[in-house]
C-alpha positions in Angstrom: 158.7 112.9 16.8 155.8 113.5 19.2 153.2 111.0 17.8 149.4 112.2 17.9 149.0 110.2 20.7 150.8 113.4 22.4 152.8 110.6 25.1 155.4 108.3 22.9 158.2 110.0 21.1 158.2 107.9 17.5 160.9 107.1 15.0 160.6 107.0 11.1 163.3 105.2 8.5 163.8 106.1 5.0 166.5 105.3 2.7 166.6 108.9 1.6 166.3 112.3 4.1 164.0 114.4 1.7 160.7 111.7 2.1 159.7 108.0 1.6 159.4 107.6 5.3 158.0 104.3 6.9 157.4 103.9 10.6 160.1 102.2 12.9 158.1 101.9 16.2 157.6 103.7 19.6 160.8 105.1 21.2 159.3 105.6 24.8 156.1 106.9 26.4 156.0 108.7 29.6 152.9 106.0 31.1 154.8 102.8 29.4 151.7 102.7 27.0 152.5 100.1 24.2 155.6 98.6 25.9 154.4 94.7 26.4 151.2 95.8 25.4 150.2 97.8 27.7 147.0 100.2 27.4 146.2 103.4 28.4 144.4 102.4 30.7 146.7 100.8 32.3 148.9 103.6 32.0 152.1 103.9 34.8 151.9 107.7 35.0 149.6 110.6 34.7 149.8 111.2 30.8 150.4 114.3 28.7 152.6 115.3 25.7 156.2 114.9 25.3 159.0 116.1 23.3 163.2 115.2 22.8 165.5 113.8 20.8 168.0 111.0 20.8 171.7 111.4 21.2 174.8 109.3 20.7 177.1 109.4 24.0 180.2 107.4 23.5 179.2 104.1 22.5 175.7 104.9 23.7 172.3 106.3 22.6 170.0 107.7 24.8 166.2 109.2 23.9 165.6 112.2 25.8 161.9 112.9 26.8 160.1 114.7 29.8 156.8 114.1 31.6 154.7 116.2 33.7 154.8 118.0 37.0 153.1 120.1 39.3 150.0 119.5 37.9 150.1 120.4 34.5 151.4 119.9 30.8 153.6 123.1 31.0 155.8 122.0 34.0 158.2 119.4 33.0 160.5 117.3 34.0 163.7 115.9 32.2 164.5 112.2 31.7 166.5 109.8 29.2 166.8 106.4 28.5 169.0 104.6 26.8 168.2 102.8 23.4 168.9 99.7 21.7 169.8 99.1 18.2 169.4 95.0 16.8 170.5 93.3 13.9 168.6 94.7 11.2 168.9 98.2 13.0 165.7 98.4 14.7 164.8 100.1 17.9 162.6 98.1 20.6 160.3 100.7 23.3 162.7 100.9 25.9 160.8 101.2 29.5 160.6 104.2 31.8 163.4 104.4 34.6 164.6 106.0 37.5 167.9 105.5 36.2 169.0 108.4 33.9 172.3 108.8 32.9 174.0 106.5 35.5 174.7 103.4 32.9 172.5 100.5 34.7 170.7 100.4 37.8 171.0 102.7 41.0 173.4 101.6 43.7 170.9 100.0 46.4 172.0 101.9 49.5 171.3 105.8 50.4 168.6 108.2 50.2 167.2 109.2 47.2 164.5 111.6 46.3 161.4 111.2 45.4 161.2 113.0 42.8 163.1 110.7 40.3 159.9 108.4 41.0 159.3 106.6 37.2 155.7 105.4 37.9 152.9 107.3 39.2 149.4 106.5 39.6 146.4 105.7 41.3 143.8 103.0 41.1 141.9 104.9 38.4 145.7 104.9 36.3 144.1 106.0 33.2 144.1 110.6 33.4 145.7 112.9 31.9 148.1 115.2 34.0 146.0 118.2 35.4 143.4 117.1 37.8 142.9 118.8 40.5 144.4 117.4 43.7 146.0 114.4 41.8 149.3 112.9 43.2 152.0 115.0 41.8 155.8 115.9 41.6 156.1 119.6 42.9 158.2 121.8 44.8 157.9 124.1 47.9 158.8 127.9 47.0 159.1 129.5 43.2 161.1 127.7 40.1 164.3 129.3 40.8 164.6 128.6 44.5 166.8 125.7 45.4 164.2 123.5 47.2 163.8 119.8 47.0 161.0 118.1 44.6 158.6 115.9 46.5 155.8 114.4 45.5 152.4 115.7 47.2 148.8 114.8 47.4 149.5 110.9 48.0 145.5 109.6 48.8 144.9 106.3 49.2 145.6 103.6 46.3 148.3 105.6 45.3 151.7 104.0 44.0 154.8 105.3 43.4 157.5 103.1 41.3 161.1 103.6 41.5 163.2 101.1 38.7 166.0 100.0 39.4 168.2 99.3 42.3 171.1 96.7 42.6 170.3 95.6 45.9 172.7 93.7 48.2 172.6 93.1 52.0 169.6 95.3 52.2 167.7 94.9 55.2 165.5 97.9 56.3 163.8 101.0 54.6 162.9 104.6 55.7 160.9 107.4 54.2 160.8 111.3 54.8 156.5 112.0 54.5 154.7 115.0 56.1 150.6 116.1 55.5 147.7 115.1 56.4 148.1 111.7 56.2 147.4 108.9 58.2 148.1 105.0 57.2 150.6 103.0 56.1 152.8 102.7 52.8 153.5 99.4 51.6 157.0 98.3 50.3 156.9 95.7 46.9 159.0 95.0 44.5 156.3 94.9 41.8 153.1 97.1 41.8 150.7 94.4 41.8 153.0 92.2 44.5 152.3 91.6 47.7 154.0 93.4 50.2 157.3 92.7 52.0 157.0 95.1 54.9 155.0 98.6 55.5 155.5 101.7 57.4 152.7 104.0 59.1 152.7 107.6 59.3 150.8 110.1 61.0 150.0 113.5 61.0 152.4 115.8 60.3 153.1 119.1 59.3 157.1 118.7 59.2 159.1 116.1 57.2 159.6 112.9 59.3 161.7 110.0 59.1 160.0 106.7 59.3 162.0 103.2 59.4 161.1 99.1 59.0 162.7 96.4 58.7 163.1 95.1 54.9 164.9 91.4 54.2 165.4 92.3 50.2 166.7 89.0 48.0 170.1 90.6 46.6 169.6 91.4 43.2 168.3 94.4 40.7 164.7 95.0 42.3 162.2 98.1 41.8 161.0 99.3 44.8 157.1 100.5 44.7 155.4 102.3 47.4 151.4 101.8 47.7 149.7 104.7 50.3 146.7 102.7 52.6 144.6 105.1 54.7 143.3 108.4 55.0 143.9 111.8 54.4 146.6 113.3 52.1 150.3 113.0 52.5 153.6 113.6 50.8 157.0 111.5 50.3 160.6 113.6 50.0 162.8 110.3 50.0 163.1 106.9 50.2 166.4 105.0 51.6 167.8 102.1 51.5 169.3 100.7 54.7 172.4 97.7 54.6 
């Protein structure tokens, strides 16, 4: 159920299905609030409500949720996670992915959009979705047309977190940006790191391909992108180069 803190999706137990219900915990929230004691405000997205439910996939379980886009609480995009049962049968919070459906981490080579993007926020982190001009998934055109999410209105402090990526022999980076924009986008594996290469931009109002070099460790990494400079801008993709 959708808690009254409108962002978690919460279980309840009960040894019978017509009451006696006792709280099990918090099943996910779209800004990781709760997870390792985490606050709102030090939320990892723009907040707002949430709905789903949790299916049983082979020999899996997954909690399907959504979070915000374009700006508002009525635009939504869809996500899951999968869930963890322990001994006793209790679920722990699971955290917010870029994964899905795909049964571990993303293969850490290709181009891939930026719309699947798990974390979102600024240096203010703690607002509800629907601020004017705040960072945002969105799309060009009307809901039906087949156009590629991006996100828009990147200003400076903002990151962008994309969990996870098995990374091996990775060793440069690119971006697709267009806007307003002009400064650099630092590349970390952690939001507070410090960073292992950047990339500047410019002005632009076309989608343009920007490349660094990027000597990444092999291993499962998140990849977080932190904007630096003026104006606003916009990222369509991110790729990892072998």
């Amino acid at each position: 159920y959708s808690s009254r803190h409108n962002h978690e999706l919460c279980y309840a137990v009960s040894d019978r299905p017509d009451g006696g219900y006792r709280f099990g915990g918090t099943l996910v929230d779209i800004g990781d609030v709760f997870l390792d004691g985490r606050d709102e405000a030090h939320a990892t997205n723009y907040l707002g409500n949430t709905h789903g439910g949790m299916l049983h996939l082979g020999e899996d379980f997954y909690i399907f949720y959504h979070r915000q886009t374009n700006g508002h609480w009525y635009s939504r995009q869809g996500c899951a996670e999968p869930v963890y049962f322990d001994a006793e049968g209790k679920i722990a919070q699971v955290e917010i992915t870029s994964c899905g459906l795909n049964g571990g981490p993303l293969k850490g080579e290709g181009t891939y959009p930026a719309y699947i993007a798990c974390n979102l926020f600024t240096e203010e982190h703690a607002l509800m979705a629907g601020k004017p001009g705040a960072p945002r998934v969105t799309q060009d055109g009307r809901d039906d047309d087949k156009e590629p999410g991006y996100i828009t209105d990147i200003v400076a402090g903002t990151t962008m977190g994309f969990k996870y990526f098995d990374c091996k022999g990775v060793r440069a980076f690119a971006i697709e940006t267009r806007g307003y924009g002009n400064g650099t986008f630092e590349i970390k594996t952690s939001w507070d790191g410090e960073p292992l290469a950047s990339i500047r931009i410019a002005y632009t109002d076309q989608w343009e391909r920007y490349e660094t070099a990027l000597n990444l460790p092999d291993g499962v990494h998140a990849i977080y992108l932190t904007y630096t400079g003026g104006g606003r801008t916009a990222l369509k993709s991110i790729s990892l180069i072998k």
